[in-house]
N, C-alpha and C positions, 0 to 999 in steps of 0.2 A: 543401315550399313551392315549390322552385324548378321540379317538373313541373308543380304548379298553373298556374306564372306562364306554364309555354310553351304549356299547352292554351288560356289564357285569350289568348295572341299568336296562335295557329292560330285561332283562332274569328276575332276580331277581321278578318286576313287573310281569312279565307275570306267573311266578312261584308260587305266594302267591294270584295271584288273583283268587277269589271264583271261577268266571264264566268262568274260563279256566279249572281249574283242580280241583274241588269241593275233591278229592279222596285223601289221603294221600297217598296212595299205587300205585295207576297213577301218582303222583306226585314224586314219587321216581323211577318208571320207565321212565318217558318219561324227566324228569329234565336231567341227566346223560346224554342223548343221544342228547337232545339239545344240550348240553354243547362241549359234546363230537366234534359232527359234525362242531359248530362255531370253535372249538379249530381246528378242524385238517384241515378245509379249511385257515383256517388264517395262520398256518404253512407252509402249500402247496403252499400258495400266496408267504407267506415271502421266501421261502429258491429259488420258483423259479424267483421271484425280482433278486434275490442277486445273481443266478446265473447267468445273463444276464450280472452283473456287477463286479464281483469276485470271485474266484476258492473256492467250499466250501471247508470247515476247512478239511473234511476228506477225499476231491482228490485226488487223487495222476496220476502227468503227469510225464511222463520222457521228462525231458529238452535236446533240442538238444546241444552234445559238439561242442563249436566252437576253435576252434584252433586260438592264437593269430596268429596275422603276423610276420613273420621273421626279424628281424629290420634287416633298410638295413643299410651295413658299404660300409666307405668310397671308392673311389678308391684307396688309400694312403692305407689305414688299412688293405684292399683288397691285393695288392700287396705285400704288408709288408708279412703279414700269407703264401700267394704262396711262397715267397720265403725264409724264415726260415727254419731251417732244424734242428733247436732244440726245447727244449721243457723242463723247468725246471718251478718247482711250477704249473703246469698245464695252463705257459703261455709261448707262442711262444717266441722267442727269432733267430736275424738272428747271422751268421758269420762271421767275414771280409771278407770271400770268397764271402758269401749269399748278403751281399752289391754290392760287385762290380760287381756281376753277376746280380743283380736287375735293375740295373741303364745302363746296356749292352745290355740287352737280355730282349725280351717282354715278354716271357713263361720259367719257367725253366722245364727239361725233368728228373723228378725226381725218381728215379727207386727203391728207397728205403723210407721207413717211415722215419719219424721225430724220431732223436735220444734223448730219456726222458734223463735227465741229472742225477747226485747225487750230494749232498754236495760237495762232494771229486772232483769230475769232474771238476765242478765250481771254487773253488779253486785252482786245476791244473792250468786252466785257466788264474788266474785273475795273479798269481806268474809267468805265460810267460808273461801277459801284461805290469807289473811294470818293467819289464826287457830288455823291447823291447828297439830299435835304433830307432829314429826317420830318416826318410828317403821316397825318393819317391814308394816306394816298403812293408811299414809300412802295408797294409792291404793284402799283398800277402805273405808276411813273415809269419804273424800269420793264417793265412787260415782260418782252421775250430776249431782253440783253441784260440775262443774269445766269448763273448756272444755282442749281441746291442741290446737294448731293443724300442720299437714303437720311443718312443720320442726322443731319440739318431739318432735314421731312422732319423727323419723329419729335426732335428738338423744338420745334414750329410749332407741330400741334399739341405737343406740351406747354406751350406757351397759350394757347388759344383756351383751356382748361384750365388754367391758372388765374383764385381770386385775388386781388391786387392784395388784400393781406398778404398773400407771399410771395409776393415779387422779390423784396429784400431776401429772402431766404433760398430762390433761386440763384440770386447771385453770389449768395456766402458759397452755394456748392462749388460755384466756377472758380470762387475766390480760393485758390488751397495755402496761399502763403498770409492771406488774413489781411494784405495791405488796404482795402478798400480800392483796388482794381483788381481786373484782371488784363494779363497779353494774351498773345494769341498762343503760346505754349499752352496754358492752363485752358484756354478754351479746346483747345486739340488732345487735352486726355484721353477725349474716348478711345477706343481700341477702334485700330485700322484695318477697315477691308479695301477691296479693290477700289481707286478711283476715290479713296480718303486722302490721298497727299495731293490730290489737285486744289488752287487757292479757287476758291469759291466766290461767290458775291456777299455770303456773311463775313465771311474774311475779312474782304476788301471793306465793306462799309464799316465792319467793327474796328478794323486795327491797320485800314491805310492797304495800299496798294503793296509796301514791301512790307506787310506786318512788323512795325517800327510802333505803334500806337497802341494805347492803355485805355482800354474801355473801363467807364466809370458807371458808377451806378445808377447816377441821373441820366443818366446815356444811356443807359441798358434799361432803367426803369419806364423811360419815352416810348424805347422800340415796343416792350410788351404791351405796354400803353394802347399806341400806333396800332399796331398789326389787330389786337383785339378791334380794338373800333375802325380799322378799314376793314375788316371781314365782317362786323354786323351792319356797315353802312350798305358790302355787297349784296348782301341777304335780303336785306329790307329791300332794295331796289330789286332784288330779283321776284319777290313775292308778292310787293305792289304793284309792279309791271311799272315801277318806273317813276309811279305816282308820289307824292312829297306824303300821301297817310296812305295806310293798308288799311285793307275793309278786314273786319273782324274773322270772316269765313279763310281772308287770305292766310293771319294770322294762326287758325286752327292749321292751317295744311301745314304750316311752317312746323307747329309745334309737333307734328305726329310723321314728318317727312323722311324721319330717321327711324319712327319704332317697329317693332319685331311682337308686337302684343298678340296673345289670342282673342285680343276684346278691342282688335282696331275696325272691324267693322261697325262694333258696338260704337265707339267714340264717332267715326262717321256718320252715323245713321243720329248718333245726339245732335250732333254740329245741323246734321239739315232741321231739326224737327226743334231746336231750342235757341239758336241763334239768329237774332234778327237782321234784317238785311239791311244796308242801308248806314250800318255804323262802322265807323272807322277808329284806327289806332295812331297815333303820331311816331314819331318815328326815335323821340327823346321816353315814349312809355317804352316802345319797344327796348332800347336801349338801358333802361332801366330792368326791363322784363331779364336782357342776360346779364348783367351782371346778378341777377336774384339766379340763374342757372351756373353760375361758375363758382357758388359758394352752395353747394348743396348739402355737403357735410355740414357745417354751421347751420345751414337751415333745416336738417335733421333732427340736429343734437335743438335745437330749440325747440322744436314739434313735439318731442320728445319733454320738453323742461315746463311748457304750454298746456300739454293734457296730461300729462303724465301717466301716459301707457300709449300703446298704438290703437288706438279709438281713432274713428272718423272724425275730421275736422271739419266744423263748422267757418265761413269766410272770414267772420272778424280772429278766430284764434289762427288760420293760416296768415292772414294781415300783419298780424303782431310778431310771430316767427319771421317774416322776412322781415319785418323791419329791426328785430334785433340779429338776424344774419348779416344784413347789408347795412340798414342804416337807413334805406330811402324804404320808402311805401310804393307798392304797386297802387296803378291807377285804376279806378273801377270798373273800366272797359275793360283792362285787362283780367281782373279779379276773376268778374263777371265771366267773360269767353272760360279761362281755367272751369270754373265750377261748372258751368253748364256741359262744358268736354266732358271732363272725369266724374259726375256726379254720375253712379249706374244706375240707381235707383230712386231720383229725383225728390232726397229730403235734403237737399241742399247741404250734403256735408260729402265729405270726400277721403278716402283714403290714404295718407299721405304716402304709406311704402309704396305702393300701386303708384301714384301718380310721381313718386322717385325715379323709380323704377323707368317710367318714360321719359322721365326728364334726364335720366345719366343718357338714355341713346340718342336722345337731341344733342346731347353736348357733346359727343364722343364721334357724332356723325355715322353711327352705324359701326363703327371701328374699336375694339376694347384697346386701346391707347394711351390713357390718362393712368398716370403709375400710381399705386396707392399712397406711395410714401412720398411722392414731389418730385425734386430731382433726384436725386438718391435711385428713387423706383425707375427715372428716367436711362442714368446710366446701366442701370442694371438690365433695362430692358434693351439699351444699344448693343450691350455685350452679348446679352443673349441672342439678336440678331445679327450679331458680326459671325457668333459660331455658327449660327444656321447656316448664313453664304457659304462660310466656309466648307463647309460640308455640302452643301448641295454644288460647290465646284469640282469637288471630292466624288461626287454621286452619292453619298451617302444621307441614309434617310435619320436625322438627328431630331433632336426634341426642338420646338419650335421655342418663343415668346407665350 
């Protein structure tokens, strides 16, 4: 501004003085055009300044559309949507069938859409739930007239990973007032996402049709009971084809149906070249086999108290860790198949971390789901999955589970 002010004194001066423009009439012509010329270079300086440095006021660009990025969901939340087959308030919902075909089967072959629900549907529903028989057969009974909602999922197959040692200790979580039940308030602490205020089919069977009823612990200890042995009774029947014993070869495929190894060719190529044909498993060894899978920690910490270092294990000292893990002895057929799988080297001893290591992604189905800490690690992991939704309704890409 202040070289403005001195060109505007320099004109002025030059304008009034005799020896430039003696003429009034010159002075009114050639003043104007001074003026004029200083003005429009100083304009033409200014707006091309500024365009070097900012879009003038009266630009116009068309801005390129960028499309956020898809937020990525979980493998859990992932599998969950695959396998649901209903659809009420415009949020997925599975079936008891849709469970126990999820935690069976890597893909479902689904030939029809997702059935949208109504009020009435729902309610159908939730009136077979409060009515149901507790028993090992509880999720094939009810089929596709149940809803389970994400966090119920996750709740589920935290149950299906859990050694009966901590049943009790699942239920003290629920428990938060210490009476020795729980309602359905304290079952409903977890943190609410979409389509968590709808009443469910655990609902209903835990705590009655209008959540009036107090689930007990012998009640609660049934269901985990239950649900564990109707999901290994479906296994066994899926990988016997049906038959009352699995042949031995059926049983390897079971064990390794879920692992991620760089030595699962290896284990295959054992199974043909060291397992005999012709020998069967019953369905009370297999039985026996996961419960020896759902206490792995225990059967560490005793591998560990057995050899006392991480040394290859010999059969009779893996024998003796499971039976102070669990309590029961695996069966020689059973023994037998394990060492002959995992033995890499054929001196009949076996690596126990290595053969851990397969055995958590048998248990976990492929899916890292099992909290370290019990329920505790369970809630924590619902919360972490409630902020995920949250944020992917958001578009926002957040830290997963």
């Amino acid at each position: 501004m202040a070289s403005w002010g001195k060109v505007a004194s320099v004109l002025r001066n030059v304008l009034r003085s005799p020896r430039a423009l003696r003429s009034l009439s010159l002075r009114r012509v050639v003043g104007p055009g001074v003026v004029g010329s200083v003005i429009g270079t100083g304009l033409f300086c200014y707006y091309r300044y500024h365009a070097n440095n900012r879009t003038l006021p009266f630009a116009v660009h068309a801005e390129e559309q960028r499309e956020a990025p898809a937020p990525q969901l979980s493998a859990r939340k992932r599998r969950f949507i695959k396998f649901a087959s209903m659809v009420y308030e415009q949020e997925p919902y599975m079936t008891p069938r849709d469970f126990l075909f999820s935690v069976m089967l890597e893909n479902v072959d689904r030939k029809l859409q997702k059935r949208t629900l109504t009020t009435e549907d729902v309610n159908k529903m939730l009136a077979s739930a409060s009515k149901a028989r507790s028993g090992n057969d509880l999720f094939r009974t009810l089929g596709d007239h149940g809803l389970i909602s994400y966090t119920e999922y996750l709740f589920l197959l935290t149950i299906l990973t859990k050694p009966r040692t901590g049943f009790h200790i699942a239920f003290k979580m629920l428990d938060v007032d210490g009476n020795e039940q729980v309602d359905k308030k304290e079952f409903l602490k977890k943190p609410e996402e979409k389509g968590e205020g709808v009443n469910t089919t655990l609902q209903a069977y835990f705590f009655g049709r209008k959540g009036e009823n107090k689930l007990q612990y012998q009640e609660f200890h049934r269901f985990m009971e239950d649900l564990q042995a109707e999901v290994q009774e479906m296994e066994f029947l899926q990988f016997s084809k049906g038959m009352d014993t699995m042949r031995r070869e059926d049983f390897a495929e079971w064990l390794l149906h879920y692992t991620n190894e760089e030595d699962n060719e290896v284990y295959w190529e054992n199974m043909r070249k060291r397992i005999p044909a012709g020998q069967s498993i019953t369905f009370d060894e297999f039985k026996v086999f996961c419960l020896f899978t759902n206490n792995l920690e225990d059967f560490a910490f005793s591998m560990k108290m057995v050899t006392g270092a991480n040394r290859p294990v010999g059969m009779a000292q893996f024998k003796r860790a499971v039976r102070i893990a669990t309590g029961h002895d695996l069966s020689e057929n059973v023994l037998d198949t394990v060492f002959k799988l995992f033995d890499m080297d054929g001196d009949n001893c076996l690596s126990h971390k290595e053969f851990i290591g397969v055995m958590k992604d048998r248990v976990l189905r492929g899916l890292k789901v099992q909290p370290q800490n019990g329920f505790s690690g369970y809630w924590k992991c619902v919360k972490q999955e409630t902020l995920k939704g949250a944020q992917e309704a958001l578009g926002d890409n957040g830290c997963p589970i």
